[in-house]
Jmol script that loads the backbone (N, CA, C; Angstrom):
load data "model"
ATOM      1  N   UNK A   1       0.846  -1.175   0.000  1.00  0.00           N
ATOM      2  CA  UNK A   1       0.000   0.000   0.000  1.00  0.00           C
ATOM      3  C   UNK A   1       0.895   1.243   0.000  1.00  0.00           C
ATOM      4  N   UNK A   2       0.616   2.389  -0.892  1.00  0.00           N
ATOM      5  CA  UNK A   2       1.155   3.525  -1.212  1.00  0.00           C
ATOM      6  C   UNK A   2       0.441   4.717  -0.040  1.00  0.00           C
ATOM      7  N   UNK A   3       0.705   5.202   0.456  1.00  0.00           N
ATOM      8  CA  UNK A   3       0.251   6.727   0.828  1.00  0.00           C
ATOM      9  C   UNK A   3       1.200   7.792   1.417  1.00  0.00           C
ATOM     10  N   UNK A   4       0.760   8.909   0.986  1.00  0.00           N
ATOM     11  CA  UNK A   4       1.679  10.394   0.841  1.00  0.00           C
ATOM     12  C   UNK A   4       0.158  10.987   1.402  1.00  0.00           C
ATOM     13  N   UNK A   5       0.558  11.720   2.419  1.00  0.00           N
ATOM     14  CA  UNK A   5      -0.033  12.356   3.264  1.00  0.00           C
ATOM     15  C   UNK A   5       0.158  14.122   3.242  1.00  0.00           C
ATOM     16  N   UNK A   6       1.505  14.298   2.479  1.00  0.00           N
ATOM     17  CA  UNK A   6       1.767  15.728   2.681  1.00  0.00           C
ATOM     18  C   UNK A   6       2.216  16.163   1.247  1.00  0.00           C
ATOM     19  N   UNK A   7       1.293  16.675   0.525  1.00  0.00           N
ATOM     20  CA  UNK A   7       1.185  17.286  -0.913  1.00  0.00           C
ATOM     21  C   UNK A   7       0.906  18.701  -0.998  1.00  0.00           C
ATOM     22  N   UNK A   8       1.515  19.404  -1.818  1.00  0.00           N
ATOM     23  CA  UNK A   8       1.428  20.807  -1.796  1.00  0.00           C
ATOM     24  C   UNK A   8       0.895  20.845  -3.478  1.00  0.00           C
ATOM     25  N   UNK A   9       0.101  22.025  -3.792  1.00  0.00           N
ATOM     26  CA  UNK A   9      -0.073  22.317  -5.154  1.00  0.00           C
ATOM     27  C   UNK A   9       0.329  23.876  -4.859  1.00  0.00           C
ATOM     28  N   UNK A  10       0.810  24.585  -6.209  1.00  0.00           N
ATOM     29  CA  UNK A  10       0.701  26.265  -6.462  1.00  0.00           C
ATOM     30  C   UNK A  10      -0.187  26.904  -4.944  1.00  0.00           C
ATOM     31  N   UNK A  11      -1.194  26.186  -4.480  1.00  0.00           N
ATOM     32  CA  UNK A  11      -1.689  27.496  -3.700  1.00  0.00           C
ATOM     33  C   UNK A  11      -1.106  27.473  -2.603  1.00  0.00           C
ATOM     34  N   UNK A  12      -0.272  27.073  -2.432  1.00  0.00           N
ATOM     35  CA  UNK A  12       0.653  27.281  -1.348  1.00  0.00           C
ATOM     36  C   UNK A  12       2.404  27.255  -2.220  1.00  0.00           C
ATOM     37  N   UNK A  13       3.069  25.926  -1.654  1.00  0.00           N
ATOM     38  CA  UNK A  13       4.255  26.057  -1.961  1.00  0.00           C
ATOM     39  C   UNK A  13       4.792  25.152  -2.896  1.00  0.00           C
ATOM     40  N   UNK A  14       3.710  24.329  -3.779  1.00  0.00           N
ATOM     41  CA  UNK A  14       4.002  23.272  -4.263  1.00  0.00           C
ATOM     42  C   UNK A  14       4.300  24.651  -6.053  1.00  0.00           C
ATOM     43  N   UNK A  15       4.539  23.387  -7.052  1.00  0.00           N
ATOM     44  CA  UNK A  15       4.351  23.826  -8.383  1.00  0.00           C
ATOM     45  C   UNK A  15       3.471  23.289  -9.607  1.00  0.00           C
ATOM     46  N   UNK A  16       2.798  22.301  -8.752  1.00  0.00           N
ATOM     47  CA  UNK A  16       2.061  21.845  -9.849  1.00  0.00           C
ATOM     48  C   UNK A  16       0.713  22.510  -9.179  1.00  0.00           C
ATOM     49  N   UNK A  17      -0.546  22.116 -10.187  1.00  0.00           N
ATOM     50  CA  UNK A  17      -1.667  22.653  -9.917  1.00  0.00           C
ATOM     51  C   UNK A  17      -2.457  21.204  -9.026  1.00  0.00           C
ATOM     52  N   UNK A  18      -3.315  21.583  -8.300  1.00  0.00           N
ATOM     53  CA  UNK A  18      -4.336  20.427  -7.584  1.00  0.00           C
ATOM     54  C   UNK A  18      -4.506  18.971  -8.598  1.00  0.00           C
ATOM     55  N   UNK A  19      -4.880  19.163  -9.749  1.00  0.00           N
ATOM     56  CA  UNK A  19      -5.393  18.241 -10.760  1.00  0.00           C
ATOM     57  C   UNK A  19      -3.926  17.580 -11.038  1.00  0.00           C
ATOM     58  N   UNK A  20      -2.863  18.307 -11.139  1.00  0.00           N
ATOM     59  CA  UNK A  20      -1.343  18.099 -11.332  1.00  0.00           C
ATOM     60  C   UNK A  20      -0.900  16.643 -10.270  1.00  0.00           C
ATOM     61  N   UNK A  21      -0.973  17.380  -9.098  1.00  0.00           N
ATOM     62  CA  UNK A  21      -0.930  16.397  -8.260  1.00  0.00           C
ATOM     63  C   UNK A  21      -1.483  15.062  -7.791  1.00  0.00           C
ATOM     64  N   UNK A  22      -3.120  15.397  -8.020  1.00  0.00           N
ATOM     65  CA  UNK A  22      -3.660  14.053  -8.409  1.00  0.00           C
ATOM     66  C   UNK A  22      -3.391  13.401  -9.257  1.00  0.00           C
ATOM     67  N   UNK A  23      -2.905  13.701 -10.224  1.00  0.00           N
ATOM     68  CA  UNK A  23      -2.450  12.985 -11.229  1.00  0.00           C
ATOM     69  C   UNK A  23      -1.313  12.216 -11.216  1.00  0.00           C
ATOM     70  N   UNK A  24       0.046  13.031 -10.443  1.00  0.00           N
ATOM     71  CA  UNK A  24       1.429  12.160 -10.375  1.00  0.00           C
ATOM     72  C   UNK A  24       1.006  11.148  -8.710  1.00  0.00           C
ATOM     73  N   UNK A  25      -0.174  11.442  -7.895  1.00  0.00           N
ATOM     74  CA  UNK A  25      -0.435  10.549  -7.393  1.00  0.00           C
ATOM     75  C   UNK A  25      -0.814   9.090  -7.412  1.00  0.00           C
ATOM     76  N   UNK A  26      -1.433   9.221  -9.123  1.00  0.00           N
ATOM     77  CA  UNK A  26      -2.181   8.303  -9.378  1.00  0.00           C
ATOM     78  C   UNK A  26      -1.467   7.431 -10.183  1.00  0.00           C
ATOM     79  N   UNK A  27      -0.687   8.224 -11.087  1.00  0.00           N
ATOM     80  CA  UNK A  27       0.896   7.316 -11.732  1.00  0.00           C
ATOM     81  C   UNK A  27       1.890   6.830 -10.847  1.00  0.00           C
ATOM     82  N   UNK A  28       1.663   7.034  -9.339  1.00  0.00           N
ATOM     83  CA  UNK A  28       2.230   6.560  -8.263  1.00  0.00           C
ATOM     84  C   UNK A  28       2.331   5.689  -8.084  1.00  0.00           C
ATOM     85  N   UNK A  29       0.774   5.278  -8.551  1.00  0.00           N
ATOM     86  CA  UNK A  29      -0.291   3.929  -7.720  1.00  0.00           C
ATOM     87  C   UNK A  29      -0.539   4.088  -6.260  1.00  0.00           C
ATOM     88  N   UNK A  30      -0.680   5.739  -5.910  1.00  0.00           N
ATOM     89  CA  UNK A  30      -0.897   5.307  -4.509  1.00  0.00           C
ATOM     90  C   UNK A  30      -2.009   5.477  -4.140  1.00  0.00           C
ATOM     91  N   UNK A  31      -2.365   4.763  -2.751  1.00  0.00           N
ATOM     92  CA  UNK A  31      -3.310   4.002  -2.806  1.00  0.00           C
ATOM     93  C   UNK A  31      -4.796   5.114  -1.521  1.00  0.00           C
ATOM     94  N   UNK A  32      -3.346   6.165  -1.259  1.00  0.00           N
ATOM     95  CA  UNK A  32      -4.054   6.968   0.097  1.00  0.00           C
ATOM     96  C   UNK A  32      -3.531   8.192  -0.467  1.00  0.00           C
ATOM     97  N   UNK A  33      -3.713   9.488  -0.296  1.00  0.00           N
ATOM     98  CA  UNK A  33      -3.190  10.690  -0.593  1.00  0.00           C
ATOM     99  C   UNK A  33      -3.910  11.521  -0.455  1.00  0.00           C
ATOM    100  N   UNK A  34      -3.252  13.181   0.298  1.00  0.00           N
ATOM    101  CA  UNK A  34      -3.688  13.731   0.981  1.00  0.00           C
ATOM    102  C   UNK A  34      -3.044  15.348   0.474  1.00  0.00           C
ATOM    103  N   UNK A  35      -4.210  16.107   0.161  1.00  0.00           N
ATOM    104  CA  UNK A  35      -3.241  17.676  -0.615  1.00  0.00           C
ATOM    105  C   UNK A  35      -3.452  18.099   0.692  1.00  0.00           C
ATOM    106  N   UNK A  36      -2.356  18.821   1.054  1.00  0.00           N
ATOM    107  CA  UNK A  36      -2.459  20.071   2.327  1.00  0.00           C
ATOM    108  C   UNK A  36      -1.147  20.944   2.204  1.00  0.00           C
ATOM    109  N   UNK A  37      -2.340  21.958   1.555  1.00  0.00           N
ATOM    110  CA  UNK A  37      -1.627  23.587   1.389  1.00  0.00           C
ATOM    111  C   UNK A  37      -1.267  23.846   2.522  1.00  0.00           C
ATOM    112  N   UNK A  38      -0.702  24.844   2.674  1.00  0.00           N
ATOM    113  CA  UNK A  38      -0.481  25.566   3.801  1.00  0.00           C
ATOM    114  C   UNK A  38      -2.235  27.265   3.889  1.00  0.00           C
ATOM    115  N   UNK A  39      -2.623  27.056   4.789  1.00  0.00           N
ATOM    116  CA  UNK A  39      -3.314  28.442   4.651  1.00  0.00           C
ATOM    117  C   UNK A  39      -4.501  28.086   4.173  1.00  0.00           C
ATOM    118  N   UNK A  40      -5.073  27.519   3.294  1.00  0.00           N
ATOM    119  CA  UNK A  40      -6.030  27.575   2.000  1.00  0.00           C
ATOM    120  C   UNK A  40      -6.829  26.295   2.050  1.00  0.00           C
ATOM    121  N   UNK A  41      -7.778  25.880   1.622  1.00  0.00           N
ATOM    122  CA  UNK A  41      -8.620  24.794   1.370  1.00  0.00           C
ATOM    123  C   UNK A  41      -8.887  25.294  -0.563  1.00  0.00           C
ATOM    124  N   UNK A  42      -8.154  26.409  -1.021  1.00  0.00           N
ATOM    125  CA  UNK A  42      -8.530  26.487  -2.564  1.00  0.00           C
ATOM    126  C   UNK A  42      -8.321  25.687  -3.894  1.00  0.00           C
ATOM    127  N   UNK A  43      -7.322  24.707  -2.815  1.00  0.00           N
ATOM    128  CA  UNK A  43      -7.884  24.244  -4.598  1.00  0.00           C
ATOM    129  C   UNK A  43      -8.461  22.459  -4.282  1.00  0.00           C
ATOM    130  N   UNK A  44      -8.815  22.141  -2.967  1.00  0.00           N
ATOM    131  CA  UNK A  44      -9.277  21.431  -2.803  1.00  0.00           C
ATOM    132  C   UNK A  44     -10.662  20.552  -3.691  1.00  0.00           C
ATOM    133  N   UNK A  45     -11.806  21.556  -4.364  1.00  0.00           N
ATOM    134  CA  UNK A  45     -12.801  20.936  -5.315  1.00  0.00           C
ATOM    135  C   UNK A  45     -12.215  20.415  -6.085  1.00  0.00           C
ATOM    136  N   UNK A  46     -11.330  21.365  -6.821  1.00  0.00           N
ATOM    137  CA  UNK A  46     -10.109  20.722  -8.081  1.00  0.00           C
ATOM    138  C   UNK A  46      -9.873  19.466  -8.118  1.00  0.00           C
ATOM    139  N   UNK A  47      -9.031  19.340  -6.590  1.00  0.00           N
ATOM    140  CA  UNK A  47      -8.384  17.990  -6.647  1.00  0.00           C
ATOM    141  C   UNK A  47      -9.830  16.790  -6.486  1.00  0.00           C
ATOM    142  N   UNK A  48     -10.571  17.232  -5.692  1.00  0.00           N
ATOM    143  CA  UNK A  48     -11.598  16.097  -5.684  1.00  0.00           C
ATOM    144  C   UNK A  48     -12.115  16.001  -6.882  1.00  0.00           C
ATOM    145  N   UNK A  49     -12.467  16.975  -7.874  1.00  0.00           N
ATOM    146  CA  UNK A  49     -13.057  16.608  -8.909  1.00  0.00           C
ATOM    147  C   UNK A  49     -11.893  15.627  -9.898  1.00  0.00           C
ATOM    148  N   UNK A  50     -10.496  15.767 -10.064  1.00  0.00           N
ATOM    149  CA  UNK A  50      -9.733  14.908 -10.321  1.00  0.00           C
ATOM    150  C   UNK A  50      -9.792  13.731 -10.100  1.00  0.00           C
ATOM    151  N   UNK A  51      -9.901  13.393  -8.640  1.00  0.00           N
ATOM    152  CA  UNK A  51      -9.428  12.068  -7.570  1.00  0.00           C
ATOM    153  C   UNK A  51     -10.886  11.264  -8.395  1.00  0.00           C
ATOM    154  N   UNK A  52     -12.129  12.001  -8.636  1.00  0.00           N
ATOM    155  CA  UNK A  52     -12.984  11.253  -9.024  1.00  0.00           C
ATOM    156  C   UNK A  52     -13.227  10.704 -10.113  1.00  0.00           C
ATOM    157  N   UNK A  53     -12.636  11.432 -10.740  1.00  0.00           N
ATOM    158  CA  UNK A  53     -12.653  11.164 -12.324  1.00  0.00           C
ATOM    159  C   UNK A  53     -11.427   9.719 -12.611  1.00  0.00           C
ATOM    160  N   UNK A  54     -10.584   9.879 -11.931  1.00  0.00           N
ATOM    161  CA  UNK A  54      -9.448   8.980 -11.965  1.00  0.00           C
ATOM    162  C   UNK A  54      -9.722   7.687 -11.031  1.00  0.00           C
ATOM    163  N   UNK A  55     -10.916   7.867 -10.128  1.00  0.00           N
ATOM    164  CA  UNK A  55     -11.076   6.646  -9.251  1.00  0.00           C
ATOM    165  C   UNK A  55     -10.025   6.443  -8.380  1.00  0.00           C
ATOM    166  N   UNK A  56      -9.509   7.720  -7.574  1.00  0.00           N
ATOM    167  CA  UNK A  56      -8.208   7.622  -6.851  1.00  0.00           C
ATOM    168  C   UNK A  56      -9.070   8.223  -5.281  1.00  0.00           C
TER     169      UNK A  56
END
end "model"
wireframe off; spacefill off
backbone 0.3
color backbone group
């Protein structure tokens, strides 16, 4: 079992975008994963609308 618990996108300090990250999560294969900006819940829909589309 895969899980990464501490993911950043652009709205904080990361460089990819929310959808970005779900994505190299999912070419991961992992199996748990968790975005946490610092500050923000913004781009959180993003990533869920990703995670769903991908079945992650």
């Amino acid at each position: 079992m895969k899980v990464d618990l501490h993911n950043h996108s652009y709205y904080s300090d990361g460089v990819f975008s929310p959808t970005e990250v779900v994505r190299l999560a999912d070419e991961a294969d992992c199996n748990l994963f968790a975005l946490t900006d610092h500050d923000t819940t913004d781009g959180l829909a993003e990533a869920q609308q990703m995670a769903d589309e991908l079945s992650v």
